[in-house]
SEMARNU-712505 format. One line per field, with one value per residue: residue number from 1; y, z, x of N, C-alpha, C in turn. Coordinates in Angstrom, 1 decimal, padded with zeros to 4 digits. Example, Ala and Ser with C-alpha at 12.3 -4.5 7.8 and 13.67 -1.06 7.14 Angstrom:
REM SEMARNU-712505
fise	[1	2];
n.y	[-005.7	-002.2];
n.z	[007.8	007.1];
n.x	[013.2	012.8];
ca.y	[-004.5	-001.1];
ca.z	[007.8	007.1];
ca.x	[012.3	013.7];
c.y	[-003.3	000.0];
c.z	[007.8	007.9];
c.x	[013.2	012.9];
END
This chain:
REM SEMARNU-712505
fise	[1	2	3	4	5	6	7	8	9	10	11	12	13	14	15	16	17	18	19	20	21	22	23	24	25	26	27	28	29	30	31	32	33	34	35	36	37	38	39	40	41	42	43	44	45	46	47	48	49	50	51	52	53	54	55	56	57	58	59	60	61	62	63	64	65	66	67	68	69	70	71	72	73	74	75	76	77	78	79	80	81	82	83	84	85	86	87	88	89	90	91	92	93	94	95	96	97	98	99	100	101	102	103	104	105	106	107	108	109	110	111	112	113	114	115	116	117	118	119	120	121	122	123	124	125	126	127	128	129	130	131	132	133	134	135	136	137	138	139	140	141	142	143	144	145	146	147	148	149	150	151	152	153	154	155	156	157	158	159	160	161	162	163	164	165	166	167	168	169	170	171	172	173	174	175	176	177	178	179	180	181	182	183	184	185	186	187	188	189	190	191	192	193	194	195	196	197	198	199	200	201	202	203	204	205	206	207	208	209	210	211	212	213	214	215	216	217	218	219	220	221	222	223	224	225	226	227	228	229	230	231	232	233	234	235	236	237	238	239	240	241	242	243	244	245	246	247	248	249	250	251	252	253	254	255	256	257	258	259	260	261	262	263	264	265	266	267	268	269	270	271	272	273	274	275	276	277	278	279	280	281	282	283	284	285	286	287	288	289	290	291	292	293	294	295	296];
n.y	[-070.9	-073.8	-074.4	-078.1	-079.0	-081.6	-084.3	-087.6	-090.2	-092.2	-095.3	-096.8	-100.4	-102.1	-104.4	-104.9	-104.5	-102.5	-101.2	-098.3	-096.7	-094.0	-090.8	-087.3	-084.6	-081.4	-079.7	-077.4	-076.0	-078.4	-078.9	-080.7	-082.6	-084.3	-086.0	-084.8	-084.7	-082.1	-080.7	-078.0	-077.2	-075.3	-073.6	-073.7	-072.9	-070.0	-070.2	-073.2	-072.5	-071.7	-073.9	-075.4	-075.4	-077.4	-078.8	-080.6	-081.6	-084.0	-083.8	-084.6	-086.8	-086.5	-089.0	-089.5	-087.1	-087.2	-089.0	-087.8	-085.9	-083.8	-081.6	-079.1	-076.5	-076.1	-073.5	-073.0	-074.3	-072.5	-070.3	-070.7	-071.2	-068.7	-066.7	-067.9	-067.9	-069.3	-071.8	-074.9	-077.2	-080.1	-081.6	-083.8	-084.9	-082.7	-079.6	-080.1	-082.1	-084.5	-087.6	-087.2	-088.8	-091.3	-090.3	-089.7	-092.6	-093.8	-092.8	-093.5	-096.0	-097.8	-097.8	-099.0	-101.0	-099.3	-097.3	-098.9	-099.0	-096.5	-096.3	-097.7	-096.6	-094.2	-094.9	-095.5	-097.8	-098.9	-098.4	-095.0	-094.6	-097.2	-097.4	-095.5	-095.8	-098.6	-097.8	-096.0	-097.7	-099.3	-097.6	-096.3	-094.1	-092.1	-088.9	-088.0	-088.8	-087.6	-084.8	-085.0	-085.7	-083.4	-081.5	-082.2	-082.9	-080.4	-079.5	-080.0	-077.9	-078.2	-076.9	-073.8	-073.7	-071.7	-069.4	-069.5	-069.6	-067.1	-065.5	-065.7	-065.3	-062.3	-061.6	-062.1	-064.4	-066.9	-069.4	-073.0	-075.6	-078.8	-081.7	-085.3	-085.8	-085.1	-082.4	-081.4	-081.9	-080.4	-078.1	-076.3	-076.2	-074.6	-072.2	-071.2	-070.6	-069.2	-069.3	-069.1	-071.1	-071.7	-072.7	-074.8	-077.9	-081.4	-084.4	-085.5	-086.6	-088.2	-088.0	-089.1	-088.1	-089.1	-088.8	-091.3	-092.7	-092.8	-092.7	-091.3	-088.8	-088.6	-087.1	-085.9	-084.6	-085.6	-088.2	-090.2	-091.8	-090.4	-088.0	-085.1	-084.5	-083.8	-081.8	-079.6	-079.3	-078.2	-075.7	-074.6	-074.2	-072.6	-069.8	-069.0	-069.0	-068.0	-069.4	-072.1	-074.5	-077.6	-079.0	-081.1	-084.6	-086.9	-089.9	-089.0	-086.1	-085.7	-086.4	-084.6	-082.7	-082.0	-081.7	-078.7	-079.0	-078.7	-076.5	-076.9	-080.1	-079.8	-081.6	-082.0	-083.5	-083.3	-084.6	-087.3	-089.2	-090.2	-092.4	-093.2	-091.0	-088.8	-088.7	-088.1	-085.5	-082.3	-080.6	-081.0	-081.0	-080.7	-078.8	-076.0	-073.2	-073.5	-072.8	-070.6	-068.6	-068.5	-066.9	-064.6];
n.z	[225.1	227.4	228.8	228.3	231.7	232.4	231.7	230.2	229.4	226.8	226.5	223.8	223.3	221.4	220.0	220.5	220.4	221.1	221.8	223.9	226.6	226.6	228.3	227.0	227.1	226.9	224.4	223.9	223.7	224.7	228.6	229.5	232.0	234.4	233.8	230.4	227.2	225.4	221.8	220.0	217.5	215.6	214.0	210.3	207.8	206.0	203.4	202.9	202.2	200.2	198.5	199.4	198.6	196.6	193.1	193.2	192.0	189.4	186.7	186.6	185.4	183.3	183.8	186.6	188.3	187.3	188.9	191.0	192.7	193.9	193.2	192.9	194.9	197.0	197.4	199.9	201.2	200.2	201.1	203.7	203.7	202.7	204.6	207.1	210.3	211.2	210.1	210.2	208.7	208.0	207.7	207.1	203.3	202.6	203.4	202.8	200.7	201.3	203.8	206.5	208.2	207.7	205.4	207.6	208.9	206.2	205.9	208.4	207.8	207.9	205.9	204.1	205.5	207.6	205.7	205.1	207.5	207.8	205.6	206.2	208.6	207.8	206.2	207.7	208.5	211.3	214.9	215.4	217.4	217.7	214.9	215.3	217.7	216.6	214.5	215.5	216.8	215.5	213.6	215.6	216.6	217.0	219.1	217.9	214.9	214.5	214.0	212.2	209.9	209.5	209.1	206.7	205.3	204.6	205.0	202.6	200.4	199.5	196.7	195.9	198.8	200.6	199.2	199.9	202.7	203.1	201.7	203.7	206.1	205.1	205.4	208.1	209.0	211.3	210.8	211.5	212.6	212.5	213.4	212.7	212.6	213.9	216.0	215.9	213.9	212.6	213.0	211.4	209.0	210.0	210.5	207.9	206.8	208.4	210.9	214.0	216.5	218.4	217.5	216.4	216.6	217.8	217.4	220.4	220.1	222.3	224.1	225.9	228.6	227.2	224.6	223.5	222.4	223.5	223.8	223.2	223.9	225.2	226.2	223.9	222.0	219.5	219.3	219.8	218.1	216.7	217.3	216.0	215.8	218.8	219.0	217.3	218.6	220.8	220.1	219.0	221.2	222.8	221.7	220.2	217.6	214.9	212.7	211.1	209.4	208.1	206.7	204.7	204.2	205.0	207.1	209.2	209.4	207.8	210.1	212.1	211.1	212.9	215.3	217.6	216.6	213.3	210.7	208.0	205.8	203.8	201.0	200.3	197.3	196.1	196.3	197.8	197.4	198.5	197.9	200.1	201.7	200.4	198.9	200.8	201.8	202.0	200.2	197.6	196.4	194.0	193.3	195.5	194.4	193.2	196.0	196.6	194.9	195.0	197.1	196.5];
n.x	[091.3	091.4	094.6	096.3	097.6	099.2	100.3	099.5	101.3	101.0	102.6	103.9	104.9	107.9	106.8	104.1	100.7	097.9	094.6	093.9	091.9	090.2	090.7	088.8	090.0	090.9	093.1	095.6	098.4	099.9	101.8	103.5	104.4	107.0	109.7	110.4	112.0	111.1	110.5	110.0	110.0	109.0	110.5	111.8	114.3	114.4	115.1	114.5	111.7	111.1	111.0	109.2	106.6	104.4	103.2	100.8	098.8	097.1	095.5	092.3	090.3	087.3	085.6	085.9	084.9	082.5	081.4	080.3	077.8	078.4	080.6	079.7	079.0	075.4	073.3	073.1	075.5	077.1	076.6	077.8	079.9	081.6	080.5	081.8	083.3	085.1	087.9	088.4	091.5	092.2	095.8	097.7	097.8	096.0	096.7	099.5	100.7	101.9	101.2	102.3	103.1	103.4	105.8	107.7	107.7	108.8	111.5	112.2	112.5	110.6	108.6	106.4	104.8	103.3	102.2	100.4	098.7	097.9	096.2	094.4	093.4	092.5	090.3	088.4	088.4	090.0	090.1	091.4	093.1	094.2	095.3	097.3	098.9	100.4	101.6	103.6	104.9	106.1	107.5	109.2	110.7	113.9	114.6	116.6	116.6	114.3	114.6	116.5	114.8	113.1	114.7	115.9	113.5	111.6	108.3	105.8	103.8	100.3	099.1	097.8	097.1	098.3	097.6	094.8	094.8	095.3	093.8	091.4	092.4	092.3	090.0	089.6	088.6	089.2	092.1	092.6	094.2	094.1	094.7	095.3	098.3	101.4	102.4	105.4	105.8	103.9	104.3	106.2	104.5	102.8	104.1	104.8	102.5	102.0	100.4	099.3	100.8	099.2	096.6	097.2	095.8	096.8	098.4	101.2	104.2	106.2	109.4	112.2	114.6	116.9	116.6	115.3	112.3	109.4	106.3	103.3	101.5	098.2	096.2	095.6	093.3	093.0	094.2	092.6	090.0	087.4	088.3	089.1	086.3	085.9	088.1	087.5	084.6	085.7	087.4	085.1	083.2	085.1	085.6	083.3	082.4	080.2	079.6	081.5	083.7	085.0	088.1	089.1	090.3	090.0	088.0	087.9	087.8	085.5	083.8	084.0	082.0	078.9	076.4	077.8	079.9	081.8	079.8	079.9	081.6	084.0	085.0	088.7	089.5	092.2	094.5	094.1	092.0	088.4	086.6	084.3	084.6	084.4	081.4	080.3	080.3	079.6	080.7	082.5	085.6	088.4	090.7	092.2	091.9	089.3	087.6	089.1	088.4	085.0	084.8	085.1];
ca.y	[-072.3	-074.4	-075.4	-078.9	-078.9	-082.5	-085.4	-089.1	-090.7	-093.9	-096.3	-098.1	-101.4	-102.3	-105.8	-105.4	-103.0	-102.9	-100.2	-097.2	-096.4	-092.4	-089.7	-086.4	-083.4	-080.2	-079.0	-076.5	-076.4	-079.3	-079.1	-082.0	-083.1	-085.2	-085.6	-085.3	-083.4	-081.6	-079.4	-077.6	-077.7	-074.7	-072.8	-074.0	-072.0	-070.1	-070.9	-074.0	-072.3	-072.1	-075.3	-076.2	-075.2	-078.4	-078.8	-081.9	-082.1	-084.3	-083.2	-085.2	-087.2	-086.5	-089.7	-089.0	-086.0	-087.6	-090.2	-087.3	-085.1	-082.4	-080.8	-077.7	-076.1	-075.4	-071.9	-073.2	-074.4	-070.8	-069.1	-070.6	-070.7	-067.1	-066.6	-068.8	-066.8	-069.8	-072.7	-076.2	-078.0	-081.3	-081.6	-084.6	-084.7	-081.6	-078.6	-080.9	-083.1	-085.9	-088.3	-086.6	-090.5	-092.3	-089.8	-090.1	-094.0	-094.3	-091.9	-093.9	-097.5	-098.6	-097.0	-099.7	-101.4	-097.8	-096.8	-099.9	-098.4	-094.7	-096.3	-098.5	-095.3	-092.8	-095.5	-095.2	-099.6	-099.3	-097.0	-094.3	-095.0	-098.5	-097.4	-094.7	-096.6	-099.5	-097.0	-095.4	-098.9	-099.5	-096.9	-096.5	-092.7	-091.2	-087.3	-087.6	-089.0	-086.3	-083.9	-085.2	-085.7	-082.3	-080.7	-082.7	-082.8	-079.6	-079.9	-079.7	-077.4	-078.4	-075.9	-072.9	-073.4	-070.7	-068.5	-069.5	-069.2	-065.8	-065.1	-066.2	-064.1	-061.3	-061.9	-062.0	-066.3	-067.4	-070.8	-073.7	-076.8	-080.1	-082.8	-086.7	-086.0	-085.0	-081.1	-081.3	-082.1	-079.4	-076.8	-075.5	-075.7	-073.4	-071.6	-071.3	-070.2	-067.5	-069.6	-069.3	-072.6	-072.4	-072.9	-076.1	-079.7	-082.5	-085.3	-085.1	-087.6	-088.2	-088.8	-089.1	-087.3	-089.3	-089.1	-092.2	-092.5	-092.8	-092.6	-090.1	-087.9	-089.3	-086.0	-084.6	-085.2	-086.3	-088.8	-091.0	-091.8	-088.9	-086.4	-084.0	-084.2	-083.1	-080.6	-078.6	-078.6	-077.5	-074.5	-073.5	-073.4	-071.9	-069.0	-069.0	-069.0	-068.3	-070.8	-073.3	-074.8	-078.1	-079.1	-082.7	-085.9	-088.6	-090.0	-088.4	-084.5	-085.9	-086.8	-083.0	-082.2	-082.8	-080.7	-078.2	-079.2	-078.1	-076.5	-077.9	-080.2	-079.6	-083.1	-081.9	-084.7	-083.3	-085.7	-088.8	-089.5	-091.4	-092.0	-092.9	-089.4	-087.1	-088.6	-087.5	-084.0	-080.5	-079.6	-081.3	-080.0	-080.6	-077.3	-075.2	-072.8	-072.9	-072.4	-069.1	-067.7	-068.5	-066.3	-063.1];
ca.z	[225.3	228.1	228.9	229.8	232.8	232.7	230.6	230.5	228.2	226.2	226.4	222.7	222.8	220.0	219.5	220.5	219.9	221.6	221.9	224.6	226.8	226.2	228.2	226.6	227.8	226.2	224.6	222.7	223.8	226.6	229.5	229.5	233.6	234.3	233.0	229.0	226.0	224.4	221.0	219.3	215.8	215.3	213.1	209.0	207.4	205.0	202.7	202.3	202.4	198.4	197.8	200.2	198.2	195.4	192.3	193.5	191.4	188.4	185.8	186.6	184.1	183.2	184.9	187.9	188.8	187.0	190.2	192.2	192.4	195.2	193.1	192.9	195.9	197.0	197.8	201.6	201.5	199.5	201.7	205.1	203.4	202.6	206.1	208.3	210.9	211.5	209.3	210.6	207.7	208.2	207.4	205.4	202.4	202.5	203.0	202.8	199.9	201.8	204.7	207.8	209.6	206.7	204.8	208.0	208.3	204.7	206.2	209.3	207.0	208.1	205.0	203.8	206.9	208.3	205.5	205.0	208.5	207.7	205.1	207.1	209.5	207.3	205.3	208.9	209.2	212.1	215.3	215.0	218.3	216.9	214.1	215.8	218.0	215.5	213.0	215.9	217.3	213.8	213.4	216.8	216.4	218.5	219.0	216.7	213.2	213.8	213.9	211.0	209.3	210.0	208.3	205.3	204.4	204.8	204.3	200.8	200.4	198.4	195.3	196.9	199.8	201.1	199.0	200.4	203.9	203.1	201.6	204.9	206.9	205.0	206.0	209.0	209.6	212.3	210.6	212.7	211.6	213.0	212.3	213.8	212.9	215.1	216.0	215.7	212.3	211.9	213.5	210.5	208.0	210.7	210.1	206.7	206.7	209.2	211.7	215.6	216.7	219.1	216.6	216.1	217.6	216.9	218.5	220.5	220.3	223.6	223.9	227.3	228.4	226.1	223.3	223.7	221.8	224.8	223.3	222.6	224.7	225.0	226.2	223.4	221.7	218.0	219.4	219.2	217.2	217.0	218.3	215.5	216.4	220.0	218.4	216.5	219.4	221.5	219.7	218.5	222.5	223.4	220.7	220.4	216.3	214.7	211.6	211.3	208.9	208.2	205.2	204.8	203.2	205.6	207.3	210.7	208.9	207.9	211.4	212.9	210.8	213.9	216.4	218.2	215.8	212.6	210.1	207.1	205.5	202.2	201.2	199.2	196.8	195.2	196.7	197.9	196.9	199.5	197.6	200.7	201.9	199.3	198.4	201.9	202.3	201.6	198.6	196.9	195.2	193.6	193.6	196.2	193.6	193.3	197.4	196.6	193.6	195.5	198.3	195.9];
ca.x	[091.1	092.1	095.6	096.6	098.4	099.8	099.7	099.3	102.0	101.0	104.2	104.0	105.6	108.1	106.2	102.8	099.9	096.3	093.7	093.8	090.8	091.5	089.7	088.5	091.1	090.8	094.8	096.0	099.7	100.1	102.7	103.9	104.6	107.9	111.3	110.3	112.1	110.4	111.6	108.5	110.6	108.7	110.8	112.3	114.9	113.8	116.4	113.8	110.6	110.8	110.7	108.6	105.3	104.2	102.1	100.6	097.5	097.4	094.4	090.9	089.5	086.1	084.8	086.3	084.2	080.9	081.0	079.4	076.9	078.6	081.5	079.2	078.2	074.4	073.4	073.3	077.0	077.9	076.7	078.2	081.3	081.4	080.5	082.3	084.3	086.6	087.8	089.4	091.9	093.6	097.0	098.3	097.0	094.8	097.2	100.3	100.2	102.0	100.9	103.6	103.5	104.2	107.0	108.1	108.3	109.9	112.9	113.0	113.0	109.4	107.2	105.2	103.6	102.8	101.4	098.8	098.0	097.2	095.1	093.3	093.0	091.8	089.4	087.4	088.3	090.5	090.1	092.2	094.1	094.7	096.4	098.2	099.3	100.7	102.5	104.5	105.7	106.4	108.4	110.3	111.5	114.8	114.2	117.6	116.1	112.7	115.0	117.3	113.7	112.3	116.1	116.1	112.2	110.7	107.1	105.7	102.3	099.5	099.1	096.9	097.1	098.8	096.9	093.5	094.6	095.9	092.6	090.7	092.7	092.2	088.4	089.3	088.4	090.3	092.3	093.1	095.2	093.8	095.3	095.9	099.3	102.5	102.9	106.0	105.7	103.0	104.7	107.3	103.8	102.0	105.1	104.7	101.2	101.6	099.0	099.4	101.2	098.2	095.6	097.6	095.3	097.2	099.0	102.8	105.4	107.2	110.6	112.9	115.9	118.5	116.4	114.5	111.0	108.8	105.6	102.6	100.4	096.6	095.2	095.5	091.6	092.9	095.0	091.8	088.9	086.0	089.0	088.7	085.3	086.1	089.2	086.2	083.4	086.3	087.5	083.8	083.0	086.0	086.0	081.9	081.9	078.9	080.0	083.0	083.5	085.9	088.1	090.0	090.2	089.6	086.9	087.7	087.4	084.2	083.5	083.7	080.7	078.4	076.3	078.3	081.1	081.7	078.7	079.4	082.4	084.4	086.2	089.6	090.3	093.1	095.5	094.0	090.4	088.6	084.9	083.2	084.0	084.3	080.2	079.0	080.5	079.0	080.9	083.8	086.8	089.9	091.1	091.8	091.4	088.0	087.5	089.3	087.5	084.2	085.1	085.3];
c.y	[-072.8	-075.1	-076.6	-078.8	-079.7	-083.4	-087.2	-089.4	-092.0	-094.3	-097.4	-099.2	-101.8	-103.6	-106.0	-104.1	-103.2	-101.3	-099.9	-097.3	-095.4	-091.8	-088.7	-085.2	-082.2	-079.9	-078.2	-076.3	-076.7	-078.3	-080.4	-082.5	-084.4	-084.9	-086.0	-084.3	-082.9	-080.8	-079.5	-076.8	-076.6	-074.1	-073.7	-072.8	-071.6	-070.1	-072.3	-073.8	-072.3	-073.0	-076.6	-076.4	-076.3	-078.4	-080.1	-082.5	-082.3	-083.9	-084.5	-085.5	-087.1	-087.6	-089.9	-087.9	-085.8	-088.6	-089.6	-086.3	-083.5	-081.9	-079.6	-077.4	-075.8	-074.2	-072.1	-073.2	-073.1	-070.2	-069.0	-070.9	-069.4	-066.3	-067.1	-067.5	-067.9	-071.6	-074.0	-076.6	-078.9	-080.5	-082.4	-084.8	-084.0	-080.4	-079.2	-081.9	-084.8	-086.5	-088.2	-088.1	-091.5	-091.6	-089.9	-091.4	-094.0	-094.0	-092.7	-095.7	-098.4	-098.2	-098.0	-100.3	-100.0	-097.1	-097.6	-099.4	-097.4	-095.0	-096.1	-097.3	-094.7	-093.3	-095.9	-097.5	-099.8	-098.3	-096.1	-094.0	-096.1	-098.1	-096.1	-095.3	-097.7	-098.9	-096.8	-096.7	-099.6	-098.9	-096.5	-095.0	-092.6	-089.6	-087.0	-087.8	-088.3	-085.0	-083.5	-085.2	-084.2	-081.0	-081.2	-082.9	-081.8	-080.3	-079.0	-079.4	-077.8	-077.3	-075.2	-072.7	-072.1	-069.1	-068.1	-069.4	-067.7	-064.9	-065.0	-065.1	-063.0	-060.7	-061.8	-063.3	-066.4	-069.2	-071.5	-075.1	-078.0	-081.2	-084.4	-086.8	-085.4	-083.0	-081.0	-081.3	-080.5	-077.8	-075.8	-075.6	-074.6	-072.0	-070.4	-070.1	-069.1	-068.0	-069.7	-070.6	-073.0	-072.6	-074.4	-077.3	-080.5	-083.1	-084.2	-086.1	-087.0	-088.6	-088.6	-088.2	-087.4	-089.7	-089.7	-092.2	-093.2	-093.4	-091.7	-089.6	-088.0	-088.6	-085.3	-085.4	-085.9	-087.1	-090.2	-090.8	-090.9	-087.8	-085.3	-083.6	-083.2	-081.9	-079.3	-078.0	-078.1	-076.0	-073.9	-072.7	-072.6	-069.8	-068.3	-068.5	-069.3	-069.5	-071.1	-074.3	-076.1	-078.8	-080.4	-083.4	-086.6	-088.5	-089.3	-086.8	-085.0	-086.0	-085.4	-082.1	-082.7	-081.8	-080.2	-078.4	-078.3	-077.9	-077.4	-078.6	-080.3	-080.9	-082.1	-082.9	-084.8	-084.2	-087.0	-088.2	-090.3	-091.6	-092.1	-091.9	-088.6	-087.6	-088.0	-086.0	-083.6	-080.4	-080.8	-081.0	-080.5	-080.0	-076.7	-073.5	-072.0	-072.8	-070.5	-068.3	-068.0	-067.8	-064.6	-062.7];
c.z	[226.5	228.1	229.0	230.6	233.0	231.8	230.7	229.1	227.6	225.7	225.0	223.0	221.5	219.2	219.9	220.6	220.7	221.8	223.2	225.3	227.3	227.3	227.8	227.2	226.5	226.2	223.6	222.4	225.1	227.0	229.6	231.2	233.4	233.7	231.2	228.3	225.4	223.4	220.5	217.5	215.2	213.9	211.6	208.8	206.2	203.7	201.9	201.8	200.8	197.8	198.9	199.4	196.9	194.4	192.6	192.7	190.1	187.9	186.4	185.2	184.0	184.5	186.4	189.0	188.3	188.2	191.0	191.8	193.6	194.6	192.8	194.6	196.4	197.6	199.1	201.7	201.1	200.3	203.5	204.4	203.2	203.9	207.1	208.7	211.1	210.6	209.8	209.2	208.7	207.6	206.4	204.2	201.9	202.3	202.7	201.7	200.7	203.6	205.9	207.9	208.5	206.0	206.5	208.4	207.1	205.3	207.6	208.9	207.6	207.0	204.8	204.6	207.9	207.2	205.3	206.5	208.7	207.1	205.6	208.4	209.2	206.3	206.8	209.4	210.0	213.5	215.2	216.2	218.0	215.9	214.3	216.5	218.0	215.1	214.1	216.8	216.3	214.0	214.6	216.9	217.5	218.0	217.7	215.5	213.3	213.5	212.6	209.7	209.3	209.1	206.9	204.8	204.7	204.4	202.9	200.9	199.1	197.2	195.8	197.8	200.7	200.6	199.7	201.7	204.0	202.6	202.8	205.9	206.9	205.4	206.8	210.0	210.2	211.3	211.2	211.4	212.6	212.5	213.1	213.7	214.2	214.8	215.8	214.0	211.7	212.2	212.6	209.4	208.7	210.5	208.7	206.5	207.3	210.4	213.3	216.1	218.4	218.3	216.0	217.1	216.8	217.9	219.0	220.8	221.6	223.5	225.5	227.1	227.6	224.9	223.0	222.8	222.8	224.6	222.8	223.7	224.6	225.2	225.4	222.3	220.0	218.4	219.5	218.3	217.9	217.7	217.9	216.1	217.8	219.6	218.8	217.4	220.2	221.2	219.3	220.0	223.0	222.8	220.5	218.9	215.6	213.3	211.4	210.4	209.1	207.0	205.6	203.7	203.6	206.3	209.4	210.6	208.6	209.4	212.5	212.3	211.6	214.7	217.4	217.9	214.6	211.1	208.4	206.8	204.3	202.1	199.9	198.4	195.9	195.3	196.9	197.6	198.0	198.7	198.9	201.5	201.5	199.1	199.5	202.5	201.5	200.0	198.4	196.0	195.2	193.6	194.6	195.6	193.5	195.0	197.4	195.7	194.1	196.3	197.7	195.8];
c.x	[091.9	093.4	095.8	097.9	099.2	099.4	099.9	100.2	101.3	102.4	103.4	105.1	106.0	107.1	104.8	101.8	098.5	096.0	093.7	092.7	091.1	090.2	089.9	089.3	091.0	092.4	095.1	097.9	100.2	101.8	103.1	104.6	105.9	109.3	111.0	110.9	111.7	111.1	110.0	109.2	109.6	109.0	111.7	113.3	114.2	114.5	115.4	112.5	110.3	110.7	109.9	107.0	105.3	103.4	101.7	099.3	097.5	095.9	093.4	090.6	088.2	085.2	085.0	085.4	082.6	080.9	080.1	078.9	077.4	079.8	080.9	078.6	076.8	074.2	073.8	074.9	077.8	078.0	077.1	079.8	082.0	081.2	081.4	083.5	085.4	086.3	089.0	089.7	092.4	094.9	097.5	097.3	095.9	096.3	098.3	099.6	101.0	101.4	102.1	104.3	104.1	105.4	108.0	109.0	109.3	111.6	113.5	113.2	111.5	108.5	106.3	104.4	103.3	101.8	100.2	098.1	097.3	096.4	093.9	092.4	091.6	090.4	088.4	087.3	088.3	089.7	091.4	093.4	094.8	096.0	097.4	099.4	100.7	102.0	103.8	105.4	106.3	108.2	109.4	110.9	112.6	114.4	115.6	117.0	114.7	113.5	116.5	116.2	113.5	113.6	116.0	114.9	111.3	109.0	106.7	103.9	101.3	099.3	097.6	096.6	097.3	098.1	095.6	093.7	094.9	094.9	091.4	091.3	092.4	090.8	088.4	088.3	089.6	090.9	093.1	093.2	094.6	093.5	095.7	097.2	100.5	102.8	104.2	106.9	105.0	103.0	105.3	106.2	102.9	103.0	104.9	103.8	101.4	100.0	099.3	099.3	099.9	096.8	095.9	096.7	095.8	098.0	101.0	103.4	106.2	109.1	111.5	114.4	116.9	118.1	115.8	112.9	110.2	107.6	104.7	101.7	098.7	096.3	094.7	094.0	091.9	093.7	093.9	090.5	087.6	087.0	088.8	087.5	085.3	087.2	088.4	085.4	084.5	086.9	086.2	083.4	083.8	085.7	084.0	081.6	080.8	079.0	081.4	082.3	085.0	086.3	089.3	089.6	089.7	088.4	086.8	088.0	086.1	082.9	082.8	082.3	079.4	077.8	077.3	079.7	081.0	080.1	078.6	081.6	082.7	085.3	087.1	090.3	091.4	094.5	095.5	092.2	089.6	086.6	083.7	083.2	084.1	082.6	079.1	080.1	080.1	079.3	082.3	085.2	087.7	090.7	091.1	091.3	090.2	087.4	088.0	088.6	085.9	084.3	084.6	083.3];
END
């Protein structure tokens, strides 16, 4: 996949927010051009890694999983699942049971008006630059409190996760993490997994030589609305996979299901529920579970 070579920062103002007009840049792990710091917070101790993994799924109630008619798979979805040579997840709330941007916020004292923003995000209201945007002018980060964040809250894995990528591998699916959240965030669960921190698409917080919270990197294609979308057709053309598949919650994993994007999508509702896109994906599940006992 193409490098980028250089990048366009977006400067959030603490007090005012407005929409982007972003172009399309192919990145896998920018360069970043200028005087910027970068840390790629790669590595966790693993001292934490044991308690990094969560049971996050409370039992379903019957009527819960009579609302829809896609928690069984049809033979078609079986059998490009069973196939797929490479599989896109989200991040929060898919392999990660919490929301990065908002556990975040809470730790830097902005939680609740960040998270009515992820809502609003991931409920496909807002655009997804908008509330990107928003949250991180909200929240105001120094490279100090991500990095006092990032020590004190490992990330916390959804229940199978780790199995089911471990299963995929052994298949021989390439799996790629793409996510609207902050690499830097998503770097110590690619960790985890054992996933090549270039398999990572996802935004990058900026920050200046003394630390400063600068802003975020526009090149990078999930940093607005329809990016996953572009993520997906960009790794399928890169890589030239004969099926790709994409697994999330929100309505911008729904989105990557698209010509020259991904073939089909699985909504995971074991964390957040979203009905208008768990009723229009492929297959639905609660479980990661059953994703892995389908595979056999």
């Amino acid at each position: 996949m193409e490098t980028l070579m250089s990048a366009h920062i977006v400067k959030v103002p603490a007090c005012h927010v407005k929409q982007y007009n972003l172009s399309i840049f192919s990145a896998s792990s920018p360069r970043l051009s200028g005087k910027v710091h970068q840390s790629a917070f790669g590595m966790i101790k693993c001292s934490k890694m044991a308690n990094s993994v969560a049971s996050s799924i409370q039992p379903l109630d019957t009527s819960t999983t009579e609302r829809f008619d896609n928690t069984l798979p049809s033979k078609e979805v079986l059998d490009l699942w069973r196939n797929a040579d490479a599989v896109c997840f989200d991040v929060d709330s898919t392999v990660c049971i919490d929301e990065g941007i908002d556990e975040f916020a809470e730790f830097c004292g902005a939680g609740k008006a960040v998270a009515e923003w992820t809502s609003r995000a991931m409920n496909g209201s807002v655009t997804f630059q908008e509330a990107l945007a928003a949250r991180l002018s909200l929240i105001n980060p120094s490279l100090a409190q991500l990095q006092d964040y990032l020590e004190k809250r490992p990330p916390r894995l959804s229940s199978g996760i780790a199995e089911l990528v471990k299963k995929l591998k052994a298949k021989n699916v390439d799996v790629y993490l793409v996510s609207g959240g902050f690499r830097q965030m998503i770097n110590p669960v690619a960790s985890i997994l054992e996933i090549p921190l270039e398999n990572i698409f996802a935004n990058q917080i900026i920050f200046g030589e003394s630390g400063e919270f600068q802003g975020f990197n526009e090149n990078e294609p999930t940093s607005r609305s329809g990016g996953k979308a572009v993520a997906v057709q960009q790794i399928r053309k890169a890589l030239g996979y004969k099926i790709l598949g994409m697994i999330g919650d929100g309505a911008t994993d729904l989105e990557a299901r698209q010509p020259g994007g991904a073939d089909f999508f699985i909504c995971y509702g074991g964390v957040q529920l979203r009905d208008a896109v768990a009723a229009k994906a492929d297959w639905l599940v609660f479980n990661f579970k059953d994703l892995i006992n389908s595979l056999d």
